[in-house]
C-alpha positions in Angstrom: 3.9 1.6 -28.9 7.6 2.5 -29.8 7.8 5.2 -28.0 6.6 2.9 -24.9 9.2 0.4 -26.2 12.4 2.4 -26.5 11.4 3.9 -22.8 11.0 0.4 -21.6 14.3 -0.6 -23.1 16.1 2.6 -21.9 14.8 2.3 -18.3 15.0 -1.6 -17.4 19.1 -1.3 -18.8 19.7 1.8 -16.5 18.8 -0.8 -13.8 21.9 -2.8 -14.7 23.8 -0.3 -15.6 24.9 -0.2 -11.9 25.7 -2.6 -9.2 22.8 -1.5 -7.3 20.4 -3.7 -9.2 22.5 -6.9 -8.9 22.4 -5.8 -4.9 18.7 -5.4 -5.0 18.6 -9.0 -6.2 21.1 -10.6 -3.5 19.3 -8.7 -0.5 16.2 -10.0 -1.7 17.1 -13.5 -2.5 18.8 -13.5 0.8 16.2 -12.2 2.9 13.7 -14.5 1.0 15.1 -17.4 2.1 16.1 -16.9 5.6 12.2 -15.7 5.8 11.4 -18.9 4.8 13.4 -21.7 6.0 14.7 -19.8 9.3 11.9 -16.8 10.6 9.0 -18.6 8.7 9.2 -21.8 10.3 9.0 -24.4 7.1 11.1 -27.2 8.6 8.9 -27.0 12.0 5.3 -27.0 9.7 6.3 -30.5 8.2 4.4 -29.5 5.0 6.1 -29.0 1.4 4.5 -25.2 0.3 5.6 -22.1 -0.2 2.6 -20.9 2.3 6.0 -19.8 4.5 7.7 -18.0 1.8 4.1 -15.9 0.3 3.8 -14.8 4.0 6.9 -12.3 3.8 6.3 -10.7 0.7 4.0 -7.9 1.8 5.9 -6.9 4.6 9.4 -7.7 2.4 8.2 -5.8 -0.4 7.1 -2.6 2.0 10.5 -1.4 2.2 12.2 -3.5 -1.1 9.8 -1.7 -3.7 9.9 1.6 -2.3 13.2 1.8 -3.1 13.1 0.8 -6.6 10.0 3.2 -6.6 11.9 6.4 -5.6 14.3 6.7 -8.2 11.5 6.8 -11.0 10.9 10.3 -11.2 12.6 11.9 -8.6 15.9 11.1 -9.9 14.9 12.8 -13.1 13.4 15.6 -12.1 16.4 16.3 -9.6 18.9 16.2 -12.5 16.6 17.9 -15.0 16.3 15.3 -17.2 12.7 15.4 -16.9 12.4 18.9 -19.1 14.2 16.9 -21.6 11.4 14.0 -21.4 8.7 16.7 -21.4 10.0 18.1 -25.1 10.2 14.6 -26.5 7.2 13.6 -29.1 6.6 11.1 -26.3 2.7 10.5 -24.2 2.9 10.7 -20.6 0.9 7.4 -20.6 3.8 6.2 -22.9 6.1 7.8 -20.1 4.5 6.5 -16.5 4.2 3.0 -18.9 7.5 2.7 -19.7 9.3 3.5 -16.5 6.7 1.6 -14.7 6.3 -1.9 -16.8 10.6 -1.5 -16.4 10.8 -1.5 -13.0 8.2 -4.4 -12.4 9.8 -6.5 -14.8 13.0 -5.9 -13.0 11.2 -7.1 -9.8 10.3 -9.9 -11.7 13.4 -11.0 -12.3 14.3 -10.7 -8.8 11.5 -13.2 -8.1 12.0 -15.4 -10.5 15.1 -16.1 -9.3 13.7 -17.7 -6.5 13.0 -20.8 -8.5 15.4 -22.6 -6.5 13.3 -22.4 -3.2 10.6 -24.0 -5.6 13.4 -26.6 -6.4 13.9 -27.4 -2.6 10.0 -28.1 -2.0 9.2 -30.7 -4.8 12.9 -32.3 -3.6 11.4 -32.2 0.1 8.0 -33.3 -1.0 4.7 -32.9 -3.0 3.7 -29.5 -3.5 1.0 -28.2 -5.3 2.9 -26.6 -7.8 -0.1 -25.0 -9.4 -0.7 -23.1 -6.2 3.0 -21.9 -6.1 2.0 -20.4 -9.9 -0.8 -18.8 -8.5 1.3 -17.5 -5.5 3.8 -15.8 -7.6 1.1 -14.3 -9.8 -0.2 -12.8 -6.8 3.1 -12.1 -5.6 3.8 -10.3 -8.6 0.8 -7.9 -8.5 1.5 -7.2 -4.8 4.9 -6.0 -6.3 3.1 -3.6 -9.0 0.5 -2.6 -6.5 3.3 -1.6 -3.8 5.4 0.0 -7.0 2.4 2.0 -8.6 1.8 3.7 -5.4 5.7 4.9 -5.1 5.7 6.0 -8.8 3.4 8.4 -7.6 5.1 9.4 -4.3 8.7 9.9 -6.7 6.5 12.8 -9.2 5.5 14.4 -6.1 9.2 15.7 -4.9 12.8 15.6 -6.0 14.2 14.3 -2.9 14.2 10.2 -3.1 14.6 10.1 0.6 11.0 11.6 1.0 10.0 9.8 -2.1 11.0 6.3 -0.4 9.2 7.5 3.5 6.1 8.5 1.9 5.8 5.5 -0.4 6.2 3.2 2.6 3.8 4.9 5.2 1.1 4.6 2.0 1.7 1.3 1.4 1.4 0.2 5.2 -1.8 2.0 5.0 -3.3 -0.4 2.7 -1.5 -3.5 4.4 -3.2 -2.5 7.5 -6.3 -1.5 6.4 -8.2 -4.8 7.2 -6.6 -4.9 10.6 -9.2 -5.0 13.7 -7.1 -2.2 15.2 -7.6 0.6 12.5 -11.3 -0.9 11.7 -11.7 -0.3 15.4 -11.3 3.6 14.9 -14.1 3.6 12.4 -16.9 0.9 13.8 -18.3 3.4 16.3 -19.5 6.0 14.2 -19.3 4.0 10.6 -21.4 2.4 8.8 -20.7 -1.3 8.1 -20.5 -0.6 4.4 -18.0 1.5 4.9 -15.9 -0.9 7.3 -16.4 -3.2 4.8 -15.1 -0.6 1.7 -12.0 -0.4 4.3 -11.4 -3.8 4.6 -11.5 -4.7 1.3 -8.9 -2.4 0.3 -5.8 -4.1 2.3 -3.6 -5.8 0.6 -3.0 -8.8 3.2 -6.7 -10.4 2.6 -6.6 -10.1 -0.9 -3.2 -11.5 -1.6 -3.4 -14.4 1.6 -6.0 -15.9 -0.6 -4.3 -15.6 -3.9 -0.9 -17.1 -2.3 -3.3 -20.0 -1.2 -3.6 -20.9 -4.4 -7.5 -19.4 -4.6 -7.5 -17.5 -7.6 -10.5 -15.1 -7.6 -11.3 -12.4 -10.2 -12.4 -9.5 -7.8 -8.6 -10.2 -6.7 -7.1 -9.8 -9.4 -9.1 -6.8 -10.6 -8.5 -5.3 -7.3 -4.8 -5.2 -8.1 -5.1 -4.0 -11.9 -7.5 -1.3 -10.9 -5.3 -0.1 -8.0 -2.1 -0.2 -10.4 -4.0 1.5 -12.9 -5.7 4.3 -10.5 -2.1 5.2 -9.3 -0.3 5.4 -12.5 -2.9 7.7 -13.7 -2.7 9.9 -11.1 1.3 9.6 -11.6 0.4 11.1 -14.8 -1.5 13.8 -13.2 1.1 14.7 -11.0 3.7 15.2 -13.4 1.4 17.2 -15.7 0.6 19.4 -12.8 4.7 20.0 -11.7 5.8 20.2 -15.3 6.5 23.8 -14.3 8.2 23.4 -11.7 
């Protein structure tokens, strides 16, 4: 647990030891709220939620997180400092824990500071402001979700660039997933179990229903089991290229 700690600590200050972490913050707090009170039509719906605002976040996140992502272990591994991590009395779980719990906290942050779009809706109106809780849960675990999947693209190479493309088109994949248009490539030849298996996996139906305010538990495990299923085969990964 100290080891996890002090990795923890280490990475989530290397975020702010740089302006790109405070520019992370203002593109997404900017982008955030143009989504929602310009491209996501609040004013026109004439209801106070936040129904606008959830909308974004998994196509906002699809390129926002990826970036984070790629610096996790490509960045060490393409200065070296990832023999010097190796030798350290230090657990890869402690490792892919502490570099990953770092960056989602730092996206938490990010996200929290959108409290003052939560300010402008109960000025505006009534919202159901359990519903926003639940909404930035879910928001939340999207963000983990999207960021386990790019700690695992950043073991697999050096170069962030490929790190960041790959991350993205895996990601899309599982937005997409419950789309009519890729389950149409499967229903001819498919069993409906398994258009159903495919379904389940995007990320759109599970989180629509979460940023509702409809908080279900196959939802939620759906996102801890993905997060943990991707950080474990981060570990795997970097086990297997410790050689290299």
């Amino acid at each position: 647990m100290n080891n996890l700690g002090a990795i923890f600590k280490r990475e989530l200050a290397s975020y702010f030891a740089t302006p790109l972490a405070f520019i992370f913050i203002v593109i997404f707090l900017v982008l955030s709220a143009v989504f929602t009170f310009y491209l996501g039509g609040f004013y026109e719906s004439g209801q106070a939620d936040l129904i606008p605002f959830f909308n974004f976040h998994p196509w906002l996140y699809l390129f926002l997180v990826p970036a984070v992502a790629m610096r996790l272990w490509a960045e060490e591994r393409k200065s070296g400092t990832i023999e010097l991590l190796m030798t350290l009395p230090v657990s890869r779980v402690d490792m892919v824990l502490g570099k990953f719990l770092a960056a989602w906290v730092f996206i938490g942050i990010a996200l929290v500071l959108t409290f003052p779009i939560i300010i402008t809706v109960n000025y505006l109106g009534d919202p159901d402001n359990g519903a926003i809780f639940t909404g930035y849960l879910g928001s939340w675990l999207l963000a983990g979700s999207y960021l386990a999947i790019g700690s695992c693209m950043s073991a697999l190479t050096k170069n962030q660039v490929i790190a960041f493309i790959v991350s993205v088109v895996a990601c899309f994949i599982f937005i997409v997933s419950g789309f009519p248009l890729l389950l149409d490539l499967f229903s001819g030849w498919a069993p409906q179990i398994l258009l159903d298996a495919v379904a389940s996996l995007s990320f759109l139906i599970r989180f629509e229903a979460i940023s509702k305010g409809v908080l279900d538990l196959r939802d939620l495990l759906y996102f801890i089991s993905l997060m943990a299923v991707w950080l474990l085969a981060t570990a795997i990964v970097i086990d297997l290229k410790k050689a290299d």
